[in-house]
MARLOTI-57388 format. One line per 8 residues: number of its first residue (from 1); their letters; for each residue x, y, z of N, C-alpha, C. Coordinates in nm, 4 decimals. Layout:
<atoms>
NUM) A) X,Y,Z,X,Y,Z,X,Y,Z ~ ...
</atoms>
This chain:
<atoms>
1) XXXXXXXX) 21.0491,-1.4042,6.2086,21.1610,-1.4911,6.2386,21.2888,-1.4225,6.1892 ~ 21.3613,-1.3893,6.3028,21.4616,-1.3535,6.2415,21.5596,-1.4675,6.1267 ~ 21.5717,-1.4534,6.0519,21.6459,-1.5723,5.9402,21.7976,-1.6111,6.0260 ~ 21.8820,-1.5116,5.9998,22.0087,-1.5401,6.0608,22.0297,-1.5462,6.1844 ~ 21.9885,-1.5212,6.2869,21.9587,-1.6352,6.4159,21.9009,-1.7469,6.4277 ~ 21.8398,-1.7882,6.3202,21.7170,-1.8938,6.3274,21.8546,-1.9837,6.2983 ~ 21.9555,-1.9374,6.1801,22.0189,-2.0644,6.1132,22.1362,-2.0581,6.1924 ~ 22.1852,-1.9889,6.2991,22.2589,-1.9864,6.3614,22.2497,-2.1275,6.4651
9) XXXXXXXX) 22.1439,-2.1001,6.5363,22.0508,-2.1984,6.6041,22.0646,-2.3027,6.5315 ~ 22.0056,-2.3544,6.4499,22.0116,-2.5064,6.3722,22.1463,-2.5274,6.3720 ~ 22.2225,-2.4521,6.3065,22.3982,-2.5156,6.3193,22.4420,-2.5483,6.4444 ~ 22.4414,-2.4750,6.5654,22.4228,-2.5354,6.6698,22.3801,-2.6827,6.7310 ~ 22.2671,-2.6480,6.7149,22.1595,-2.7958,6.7201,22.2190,-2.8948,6.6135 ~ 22.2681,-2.9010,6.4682,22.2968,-2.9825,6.4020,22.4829,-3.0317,6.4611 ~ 22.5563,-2.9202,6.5007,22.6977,-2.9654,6.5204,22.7132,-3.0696,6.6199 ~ 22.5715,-3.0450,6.7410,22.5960,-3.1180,6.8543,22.5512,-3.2401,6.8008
17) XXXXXXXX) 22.4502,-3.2897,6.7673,22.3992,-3.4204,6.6800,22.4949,-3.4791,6.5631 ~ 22.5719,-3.4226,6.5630,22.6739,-3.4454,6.4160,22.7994,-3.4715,6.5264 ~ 22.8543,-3.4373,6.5970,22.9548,-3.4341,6.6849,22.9286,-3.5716,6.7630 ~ 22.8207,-3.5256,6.8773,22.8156,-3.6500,6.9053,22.7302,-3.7446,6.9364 ~ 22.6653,-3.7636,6.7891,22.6436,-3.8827,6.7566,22.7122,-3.9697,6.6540 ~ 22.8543,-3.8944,6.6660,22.9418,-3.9435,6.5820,22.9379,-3.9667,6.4289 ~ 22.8264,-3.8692,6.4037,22.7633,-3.9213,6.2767,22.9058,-3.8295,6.1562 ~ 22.9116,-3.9220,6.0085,22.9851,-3.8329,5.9374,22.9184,-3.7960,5.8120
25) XXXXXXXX) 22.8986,-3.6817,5.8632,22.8344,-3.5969,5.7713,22.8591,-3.4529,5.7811 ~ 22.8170,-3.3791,5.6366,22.8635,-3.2367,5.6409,22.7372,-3.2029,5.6252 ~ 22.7361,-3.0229,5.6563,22.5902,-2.9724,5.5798,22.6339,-2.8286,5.5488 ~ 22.5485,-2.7940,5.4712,22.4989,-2.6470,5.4083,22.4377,-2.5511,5.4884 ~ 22.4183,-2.4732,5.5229,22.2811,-2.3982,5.5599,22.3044,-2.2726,5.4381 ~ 22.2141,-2.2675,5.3658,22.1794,-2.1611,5.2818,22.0748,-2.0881,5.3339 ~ 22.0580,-1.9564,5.4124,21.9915,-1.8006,5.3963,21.9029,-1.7449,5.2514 ~ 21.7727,-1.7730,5.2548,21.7111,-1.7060,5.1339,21.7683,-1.7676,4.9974
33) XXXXXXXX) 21.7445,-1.9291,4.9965,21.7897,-1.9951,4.8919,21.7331,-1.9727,4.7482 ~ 21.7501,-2.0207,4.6636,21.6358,-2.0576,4.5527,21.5499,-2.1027,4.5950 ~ 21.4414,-2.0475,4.4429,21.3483,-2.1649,4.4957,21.3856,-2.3054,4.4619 ~ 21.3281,-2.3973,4.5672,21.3589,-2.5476,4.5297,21.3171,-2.5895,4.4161 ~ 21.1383,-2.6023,4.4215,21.0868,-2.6340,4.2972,20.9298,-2.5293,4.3182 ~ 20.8268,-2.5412,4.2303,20.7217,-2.4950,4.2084,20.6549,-2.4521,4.3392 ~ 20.6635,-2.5893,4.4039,20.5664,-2.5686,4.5597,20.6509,-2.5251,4.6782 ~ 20.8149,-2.5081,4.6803,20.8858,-2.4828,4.8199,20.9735,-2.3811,4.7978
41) XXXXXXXX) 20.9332,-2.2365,4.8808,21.0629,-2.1629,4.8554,21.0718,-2.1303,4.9922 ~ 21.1664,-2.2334,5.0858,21.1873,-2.1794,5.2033,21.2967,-2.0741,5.1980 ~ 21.3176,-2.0272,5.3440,21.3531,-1.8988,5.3775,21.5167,-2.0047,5.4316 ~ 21.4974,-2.0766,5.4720,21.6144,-2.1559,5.4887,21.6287,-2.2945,5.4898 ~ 21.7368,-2.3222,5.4163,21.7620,-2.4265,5.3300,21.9329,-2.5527,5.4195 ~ 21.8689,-2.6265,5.4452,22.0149,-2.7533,5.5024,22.0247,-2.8735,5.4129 ~ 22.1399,-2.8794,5.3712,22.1974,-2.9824,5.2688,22.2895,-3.0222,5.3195 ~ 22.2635,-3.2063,5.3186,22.3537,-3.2515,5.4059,22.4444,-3.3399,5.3022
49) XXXXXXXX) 22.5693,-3.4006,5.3006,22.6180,-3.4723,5.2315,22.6886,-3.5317,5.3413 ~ 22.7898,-3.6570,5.2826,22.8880,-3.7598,5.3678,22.8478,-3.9064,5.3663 ~ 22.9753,-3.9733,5.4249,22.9369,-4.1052,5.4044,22.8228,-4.1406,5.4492 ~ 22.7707,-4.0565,5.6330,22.6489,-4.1408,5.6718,22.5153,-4.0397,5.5823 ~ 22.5164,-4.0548,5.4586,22.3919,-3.9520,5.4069,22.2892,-4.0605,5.3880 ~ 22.3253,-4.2067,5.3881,22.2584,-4.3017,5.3503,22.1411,-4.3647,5.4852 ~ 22.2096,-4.3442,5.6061,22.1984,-4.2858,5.7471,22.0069,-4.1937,5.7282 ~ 22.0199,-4.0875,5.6908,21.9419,-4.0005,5.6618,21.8174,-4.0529,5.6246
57) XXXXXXXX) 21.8041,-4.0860,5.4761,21.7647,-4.1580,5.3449,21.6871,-4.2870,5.4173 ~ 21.7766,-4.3511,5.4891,21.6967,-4.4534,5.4963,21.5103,-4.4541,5.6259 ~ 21.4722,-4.5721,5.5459,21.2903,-4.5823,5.6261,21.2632,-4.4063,5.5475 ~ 21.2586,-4.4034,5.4305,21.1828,-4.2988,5.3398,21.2175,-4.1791,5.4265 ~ 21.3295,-4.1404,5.4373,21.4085,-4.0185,5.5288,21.3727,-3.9790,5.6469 ~ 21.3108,-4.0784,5.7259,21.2846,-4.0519,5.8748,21.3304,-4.0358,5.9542 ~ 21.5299,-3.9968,5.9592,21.5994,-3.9316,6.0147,21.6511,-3.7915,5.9892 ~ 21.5819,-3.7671,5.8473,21.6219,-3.6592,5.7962,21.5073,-3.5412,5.8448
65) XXXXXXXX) 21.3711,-3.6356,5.8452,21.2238,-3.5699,5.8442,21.2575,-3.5235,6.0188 ~ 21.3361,-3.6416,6.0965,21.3044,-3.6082,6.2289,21.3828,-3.4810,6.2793 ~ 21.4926,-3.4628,6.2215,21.6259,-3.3656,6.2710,21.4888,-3.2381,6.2030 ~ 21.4881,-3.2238,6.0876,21.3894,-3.1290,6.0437,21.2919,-3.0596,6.1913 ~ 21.2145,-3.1786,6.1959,21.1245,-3.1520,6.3040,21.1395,-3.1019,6.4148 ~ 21.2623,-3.1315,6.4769,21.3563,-3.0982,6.6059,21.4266,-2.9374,6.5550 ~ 21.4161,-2.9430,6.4289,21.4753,-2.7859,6.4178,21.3112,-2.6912,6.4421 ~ 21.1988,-2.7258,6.3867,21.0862,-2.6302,6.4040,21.1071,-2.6130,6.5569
73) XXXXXXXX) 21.0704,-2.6961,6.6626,21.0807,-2.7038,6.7572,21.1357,-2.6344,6.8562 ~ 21.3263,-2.6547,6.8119,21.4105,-2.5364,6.8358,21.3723,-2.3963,6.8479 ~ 21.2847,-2.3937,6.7016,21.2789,-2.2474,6.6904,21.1625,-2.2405,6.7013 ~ 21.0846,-2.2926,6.7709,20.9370,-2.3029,6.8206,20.8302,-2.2087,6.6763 ~ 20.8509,-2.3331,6.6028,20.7732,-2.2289,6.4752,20.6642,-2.2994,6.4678 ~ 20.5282,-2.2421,6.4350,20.4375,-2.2399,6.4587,20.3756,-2.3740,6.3049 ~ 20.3031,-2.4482,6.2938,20.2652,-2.5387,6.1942,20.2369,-2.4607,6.0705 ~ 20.2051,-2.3341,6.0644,20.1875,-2.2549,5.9415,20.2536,-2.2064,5.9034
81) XXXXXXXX) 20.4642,-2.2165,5.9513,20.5882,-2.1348,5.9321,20.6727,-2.2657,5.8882 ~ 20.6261,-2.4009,5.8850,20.7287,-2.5174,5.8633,20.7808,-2.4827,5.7310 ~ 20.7170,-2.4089,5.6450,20.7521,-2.4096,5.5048,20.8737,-2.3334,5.4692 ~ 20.9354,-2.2665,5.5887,21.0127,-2.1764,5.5636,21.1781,-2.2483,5.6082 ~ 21.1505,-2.3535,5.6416,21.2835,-2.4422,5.6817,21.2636,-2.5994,5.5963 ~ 21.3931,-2.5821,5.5004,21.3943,-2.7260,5.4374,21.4857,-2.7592,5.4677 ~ 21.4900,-2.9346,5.4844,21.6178,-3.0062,5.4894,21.6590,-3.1223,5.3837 ~ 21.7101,-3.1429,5.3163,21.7692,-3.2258,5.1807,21.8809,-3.3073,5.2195
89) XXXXXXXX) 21.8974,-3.4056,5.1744,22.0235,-3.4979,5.1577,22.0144,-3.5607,5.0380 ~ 22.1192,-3.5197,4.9216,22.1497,-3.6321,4.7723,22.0288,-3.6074,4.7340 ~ 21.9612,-3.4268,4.7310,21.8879,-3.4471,4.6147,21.7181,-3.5324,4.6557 ~ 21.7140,-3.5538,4.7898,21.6066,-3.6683,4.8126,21.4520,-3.5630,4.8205 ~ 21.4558,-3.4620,4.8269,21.3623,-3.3969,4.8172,21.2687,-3.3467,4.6507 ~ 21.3744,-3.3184,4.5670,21.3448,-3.2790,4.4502,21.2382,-3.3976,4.3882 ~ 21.3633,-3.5218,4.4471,21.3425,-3.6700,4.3742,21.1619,-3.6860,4.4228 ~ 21.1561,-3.6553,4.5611,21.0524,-3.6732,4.6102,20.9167,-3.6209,4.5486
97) XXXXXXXX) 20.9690,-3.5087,4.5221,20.8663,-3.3863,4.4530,20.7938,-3.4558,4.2780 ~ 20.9281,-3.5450,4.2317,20.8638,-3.5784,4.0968,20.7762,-3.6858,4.1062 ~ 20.8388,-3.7763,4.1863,20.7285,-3.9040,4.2168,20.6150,-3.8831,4.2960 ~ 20.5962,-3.7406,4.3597,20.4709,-3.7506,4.4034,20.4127,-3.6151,4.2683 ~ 20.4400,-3.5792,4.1832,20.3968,-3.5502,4.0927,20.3702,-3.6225,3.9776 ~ 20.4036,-3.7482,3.9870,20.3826,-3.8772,3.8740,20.2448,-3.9500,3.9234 ~ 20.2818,-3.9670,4.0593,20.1204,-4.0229,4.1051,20.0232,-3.9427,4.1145 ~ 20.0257,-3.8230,4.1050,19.9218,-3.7349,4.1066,19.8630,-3.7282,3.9398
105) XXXXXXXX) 19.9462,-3.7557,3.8747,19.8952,-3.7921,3.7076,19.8251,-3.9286,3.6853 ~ 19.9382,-3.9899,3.7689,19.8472,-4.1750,3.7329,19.7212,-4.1366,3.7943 ~ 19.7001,-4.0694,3.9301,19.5833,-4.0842,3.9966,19.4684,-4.0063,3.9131 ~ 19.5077,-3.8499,3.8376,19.4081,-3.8030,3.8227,19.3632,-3.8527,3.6850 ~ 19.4538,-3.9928,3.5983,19.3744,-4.0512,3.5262,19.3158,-4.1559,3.5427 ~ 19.3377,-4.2065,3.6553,19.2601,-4.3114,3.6966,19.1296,-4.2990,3.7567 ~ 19.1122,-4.1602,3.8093,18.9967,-4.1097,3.8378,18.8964,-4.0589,3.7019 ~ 18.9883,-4.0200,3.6171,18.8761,-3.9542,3.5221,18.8188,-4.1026,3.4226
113) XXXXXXXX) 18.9218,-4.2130,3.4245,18.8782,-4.2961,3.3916,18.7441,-4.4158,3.4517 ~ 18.7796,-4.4288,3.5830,18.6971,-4.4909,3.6363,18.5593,-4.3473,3.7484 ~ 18.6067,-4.2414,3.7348,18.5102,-4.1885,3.8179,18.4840,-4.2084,3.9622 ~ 18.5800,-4.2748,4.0255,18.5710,-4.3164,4.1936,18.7254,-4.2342,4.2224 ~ 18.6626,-4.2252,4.3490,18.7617,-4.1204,4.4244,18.9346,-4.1975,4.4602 ~ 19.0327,-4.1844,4.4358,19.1808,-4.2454,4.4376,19.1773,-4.1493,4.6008 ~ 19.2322,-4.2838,4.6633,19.2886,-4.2634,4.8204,19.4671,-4.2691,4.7782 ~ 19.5340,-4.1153,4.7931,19.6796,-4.1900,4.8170,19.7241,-4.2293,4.9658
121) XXXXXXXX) 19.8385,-4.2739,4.9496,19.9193,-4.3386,5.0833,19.9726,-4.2157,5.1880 ~ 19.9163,-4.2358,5.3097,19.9177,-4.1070,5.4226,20.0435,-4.1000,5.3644 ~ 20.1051,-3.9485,5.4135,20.1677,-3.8452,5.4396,20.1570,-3.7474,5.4586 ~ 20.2893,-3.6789,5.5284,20.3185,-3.5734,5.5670,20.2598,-3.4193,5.5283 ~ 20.2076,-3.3578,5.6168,20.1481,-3.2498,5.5601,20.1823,-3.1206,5.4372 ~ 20.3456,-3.1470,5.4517,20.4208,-3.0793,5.3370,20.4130,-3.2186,5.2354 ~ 20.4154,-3.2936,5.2167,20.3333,-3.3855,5.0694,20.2544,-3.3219,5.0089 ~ 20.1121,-3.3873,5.1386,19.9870,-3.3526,5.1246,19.9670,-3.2209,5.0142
129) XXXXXXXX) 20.0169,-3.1261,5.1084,19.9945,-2.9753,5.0145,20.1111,-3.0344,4.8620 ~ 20.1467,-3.0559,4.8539,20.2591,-3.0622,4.7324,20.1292,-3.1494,4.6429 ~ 20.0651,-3.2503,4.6523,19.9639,-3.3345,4.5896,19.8363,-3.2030,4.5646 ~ 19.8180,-3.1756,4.6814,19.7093,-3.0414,4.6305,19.7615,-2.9502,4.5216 ~ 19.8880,-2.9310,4.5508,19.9216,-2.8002,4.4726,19.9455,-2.8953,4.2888 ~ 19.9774,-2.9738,4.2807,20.0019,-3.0402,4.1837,19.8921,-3.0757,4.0616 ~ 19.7453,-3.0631,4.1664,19.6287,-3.1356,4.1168,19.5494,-2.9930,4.0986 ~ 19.5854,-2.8478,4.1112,19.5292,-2.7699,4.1780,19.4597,-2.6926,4.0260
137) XXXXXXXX) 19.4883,-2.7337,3.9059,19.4387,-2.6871,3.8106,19.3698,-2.7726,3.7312 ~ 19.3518,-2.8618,3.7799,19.2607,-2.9722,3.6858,19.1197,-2.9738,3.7318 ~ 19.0556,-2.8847,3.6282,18.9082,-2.8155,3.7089,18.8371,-2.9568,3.7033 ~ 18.8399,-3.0360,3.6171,18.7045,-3.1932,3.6536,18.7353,-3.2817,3.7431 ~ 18.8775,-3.2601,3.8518,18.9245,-3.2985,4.0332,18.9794,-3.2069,4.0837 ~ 18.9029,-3.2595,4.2224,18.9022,-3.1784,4.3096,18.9900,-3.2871,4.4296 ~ 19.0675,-3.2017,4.5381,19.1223,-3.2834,4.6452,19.0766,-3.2569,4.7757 ~ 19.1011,-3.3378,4.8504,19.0491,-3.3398,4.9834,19.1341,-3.4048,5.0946
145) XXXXXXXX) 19.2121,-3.3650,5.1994,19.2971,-3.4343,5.2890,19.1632,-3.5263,5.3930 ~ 19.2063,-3.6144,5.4234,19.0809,-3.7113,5.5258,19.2076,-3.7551,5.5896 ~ 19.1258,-3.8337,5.7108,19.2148,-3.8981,5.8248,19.2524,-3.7868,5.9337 ~ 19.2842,-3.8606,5.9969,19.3715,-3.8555,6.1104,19.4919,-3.8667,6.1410 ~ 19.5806,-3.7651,6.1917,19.7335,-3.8074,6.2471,19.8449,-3.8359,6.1466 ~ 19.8903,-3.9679,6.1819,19.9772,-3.9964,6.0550,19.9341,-4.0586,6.0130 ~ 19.7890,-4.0809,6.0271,19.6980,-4.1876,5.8757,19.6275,-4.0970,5.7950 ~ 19.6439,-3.9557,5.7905,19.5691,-3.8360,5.6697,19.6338,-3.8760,5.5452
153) XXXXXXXX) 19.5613,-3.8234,5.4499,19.5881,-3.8592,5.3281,19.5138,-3.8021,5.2111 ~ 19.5715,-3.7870,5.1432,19.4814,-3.7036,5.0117,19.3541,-3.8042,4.9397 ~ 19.2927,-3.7112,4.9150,19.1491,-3.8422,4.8542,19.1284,-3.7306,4.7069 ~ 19.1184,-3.8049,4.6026,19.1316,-3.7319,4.4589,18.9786,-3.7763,4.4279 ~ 18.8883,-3.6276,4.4130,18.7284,-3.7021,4.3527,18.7174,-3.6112,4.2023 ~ 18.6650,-3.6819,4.1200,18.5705,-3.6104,4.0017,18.5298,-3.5044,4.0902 ~ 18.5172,-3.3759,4.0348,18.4607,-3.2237,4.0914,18.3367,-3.2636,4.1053 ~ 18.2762,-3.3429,4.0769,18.1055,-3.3746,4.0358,18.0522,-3.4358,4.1471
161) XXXXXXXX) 18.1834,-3.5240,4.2435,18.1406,-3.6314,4.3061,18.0507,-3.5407,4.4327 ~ 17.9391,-3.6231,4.4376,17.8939,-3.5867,4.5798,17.9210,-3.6006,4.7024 ~ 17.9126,-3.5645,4.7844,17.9413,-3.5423,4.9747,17.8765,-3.6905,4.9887 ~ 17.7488,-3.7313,4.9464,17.6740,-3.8297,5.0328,17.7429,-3.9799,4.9333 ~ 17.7665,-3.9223,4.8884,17.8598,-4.0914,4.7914,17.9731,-4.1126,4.8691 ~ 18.0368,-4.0157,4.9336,18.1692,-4.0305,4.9762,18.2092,-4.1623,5.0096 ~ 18.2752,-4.2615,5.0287,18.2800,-4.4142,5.0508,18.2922,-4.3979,5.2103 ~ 18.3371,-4.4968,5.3151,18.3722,-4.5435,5.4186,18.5424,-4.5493,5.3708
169) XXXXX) 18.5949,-4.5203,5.5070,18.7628,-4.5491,5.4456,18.7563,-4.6678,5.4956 ~ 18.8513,-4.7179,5.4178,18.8645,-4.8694,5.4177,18.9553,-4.9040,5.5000 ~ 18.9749,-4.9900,5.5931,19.0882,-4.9973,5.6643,19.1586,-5.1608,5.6828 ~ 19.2573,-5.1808,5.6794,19.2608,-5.3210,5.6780,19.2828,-5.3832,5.8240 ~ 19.2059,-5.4983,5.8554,19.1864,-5.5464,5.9904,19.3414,-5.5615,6.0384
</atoms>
């Protein structure tokens, strides 16, 4: 991928969506940023700020996740290259990163306490891996993505647990 055509492209794609959809907002594009945190060092980085950042943010950043998505797309990148394009508004990613590193603690003591496997709440496949990578040294759990679509989800077992115990997922009628 070339980097600096790639972000050329997104500014593009972002001015026209920012223009006119009248939206007010600014952004960043950073080239070979820092790393974010432990689990993300993309190759390119969009930070958005402005009044509509709240716009973004809101329904757990599903306008932020979608423009994201519409940029892979753009640049027709393949599901094993998403990691190399992040998009942020106010910090909502970092924030993201600790609270799904807090439940990955509640969970892996709630597992060592009770010994049954903790189902977290589907998400996104860049989560997902962020929950793996989080849990990824605690040799007495082990993780496992299950599901389907946008109902996958991490399943946290004792290393011990067996294949044929595995439960039924539970689903609510």
């Amino acid at each position: 991928m070339d980097k600096l055509a790639a972000a050329n492209k997104i500014n593009e794609f972002l001015q026209a969506v920012v223009t006119h959809g009248g939206l007010h907002l600014k952004y960043r594009i950073v080239v070979d940023p820092p790393a974010l945190n432990d689990f993300e060092t993309p190759e390119i980085f969009v930070d958005f700020s402005g009044p509509d950042s709240a716009l973004l943010l809101d329904r757990g950043g599903e306008l932020l996740r979608a423009l994201e998505l519409l940029a892979f797309e753009i640049l027709r990148l393949a599901s094993g290259e998403h990691e190399k394009i992040s998009f942020d508004c106010k910090n909502q990613r970092s924030l993201r990163v600790q609270e799904l590193r807090m439940a990955a603690s509640v969970a892996a003591a709630k597992v060592r306490q009770t010994g049954t496997p903790f189902h977290f709440a589907p998400m996104s496949s860049r989560e997902r891996r962020m929950v793996h990578l989080a849990l990824r040294d605690e040799a007495d759990l082990r993780t496992e993505s299950d599901g389907e679509g946008r109902d996958r989800c991490v399943v946290l077992y004792p290393a011990d647990y067996k294949a044929a115990e595995k439960p039924a997922r539970r689903t609510l009628p």
